[in-house]
C-alpha positions in Angstrom: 20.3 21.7 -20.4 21.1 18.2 -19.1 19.1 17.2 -16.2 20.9 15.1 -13.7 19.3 13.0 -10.9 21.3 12.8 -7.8 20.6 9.6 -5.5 22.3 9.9 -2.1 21.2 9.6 1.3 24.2 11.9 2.8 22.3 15.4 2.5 25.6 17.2 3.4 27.1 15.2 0.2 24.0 15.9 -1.8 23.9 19.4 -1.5 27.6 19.6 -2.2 27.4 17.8 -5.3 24.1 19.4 -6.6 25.7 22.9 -5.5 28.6 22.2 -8.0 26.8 21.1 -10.4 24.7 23.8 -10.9 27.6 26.1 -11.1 28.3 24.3 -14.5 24.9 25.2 -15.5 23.2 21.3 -15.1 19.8 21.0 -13.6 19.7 19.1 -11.0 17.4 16.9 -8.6 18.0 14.9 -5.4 16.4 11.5 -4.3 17.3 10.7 -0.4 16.3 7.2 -1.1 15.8 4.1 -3.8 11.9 4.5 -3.5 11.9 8.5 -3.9 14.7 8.1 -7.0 12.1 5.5 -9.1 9.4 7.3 -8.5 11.4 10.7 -9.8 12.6 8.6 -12.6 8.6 7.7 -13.5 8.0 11.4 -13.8 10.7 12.9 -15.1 13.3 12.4 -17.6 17.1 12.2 -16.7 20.0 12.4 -18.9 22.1 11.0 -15.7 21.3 9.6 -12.3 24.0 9.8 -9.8 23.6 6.9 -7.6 25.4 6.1 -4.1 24.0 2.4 -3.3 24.0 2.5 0.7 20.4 3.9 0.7 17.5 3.6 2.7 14.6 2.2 2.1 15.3 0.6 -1.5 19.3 0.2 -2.1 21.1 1.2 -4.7 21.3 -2.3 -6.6 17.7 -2.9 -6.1 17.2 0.7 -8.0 19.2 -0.1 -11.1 17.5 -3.6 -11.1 13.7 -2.0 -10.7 14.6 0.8 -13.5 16.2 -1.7 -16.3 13.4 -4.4 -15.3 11.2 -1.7 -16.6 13.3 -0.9 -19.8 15.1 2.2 -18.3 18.4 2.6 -20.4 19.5 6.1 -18.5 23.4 6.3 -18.1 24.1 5.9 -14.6 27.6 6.9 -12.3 27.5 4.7 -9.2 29.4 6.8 -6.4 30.5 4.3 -4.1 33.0 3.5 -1.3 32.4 -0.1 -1.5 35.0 -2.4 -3.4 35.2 -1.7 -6.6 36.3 -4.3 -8.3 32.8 -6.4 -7.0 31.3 -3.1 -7.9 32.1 -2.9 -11.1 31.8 -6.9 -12.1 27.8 -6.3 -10.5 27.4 -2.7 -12.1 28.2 -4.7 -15.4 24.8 -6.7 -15.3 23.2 -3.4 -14.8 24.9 -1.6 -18.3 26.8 0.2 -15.8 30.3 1.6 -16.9 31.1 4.8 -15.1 32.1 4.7 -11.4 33.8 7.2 -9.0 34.9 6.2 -5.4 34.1 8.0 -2.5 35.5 10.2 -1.1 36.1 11.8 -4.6 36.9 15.7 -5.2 34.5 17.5 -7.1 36.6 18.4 -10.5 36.9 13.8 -10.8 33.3 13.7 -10.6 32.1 16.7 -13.0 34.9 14.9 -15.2 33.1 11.3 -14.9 29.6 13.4 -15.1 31.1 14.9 -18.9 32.3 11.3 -20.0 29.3 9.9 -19.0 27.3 12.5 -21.0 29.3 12.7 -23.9 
């Protein structure tokens, strides 16, 4: 069973995206916030993290900086509405390759979840 870490501050979008993923028989966890998600990531091992970088408390760049700083090499999908080509050029630094842009349908992002576990 793959265990997938969702990191979004949107709790309607959370539970939407943690309900569908659990349909497809993933186990899943949800961090409303950068500090919750590295502290999750400390206890627990992920095969994904699902990561939205508007968040509170500790963003979402500061996250992927904190967990490769500390040798973290976890594939990572940035769910974003921000541009993506700046996203993508910045996600690069981070060994980031997968992206999906918000507002996304479910069956794009279960297909970017299977790439990115595959």
């Amino acid at each position: 069973m793959c265990h997938i870490l969702i990191v979004e501050d949107e709790p309607r979008l959370a539970q939407f995206i943690e309900k569908g993923l659990k349909k497809q028989g993933f186990v899943t966890f949800i961090a409303n916030n950068g500090q919750k998600a590295l502290s999750m990531t400390q206890n627990k091992e992920f095969d994904l993290i699902l990561l939205d970088l508007g968040l509170p408390v500790i963003d979402g760049w500061t996250f992927l900086e904190i967990l490769r700083n500390k040798g973290n090499q976890i594939p990572v999908l940035i769910m974003t509405a921000w541009d993506q080509e700046e996203t993508r050029s910045k996600g690069q630094a981070f060994n980031v390759k997968k992206y999906i842009e918000k507002p996304f349908r479910f069956r794009d992002l279960l297909e970017q979840v299977n790439l990115s576990l595959s």
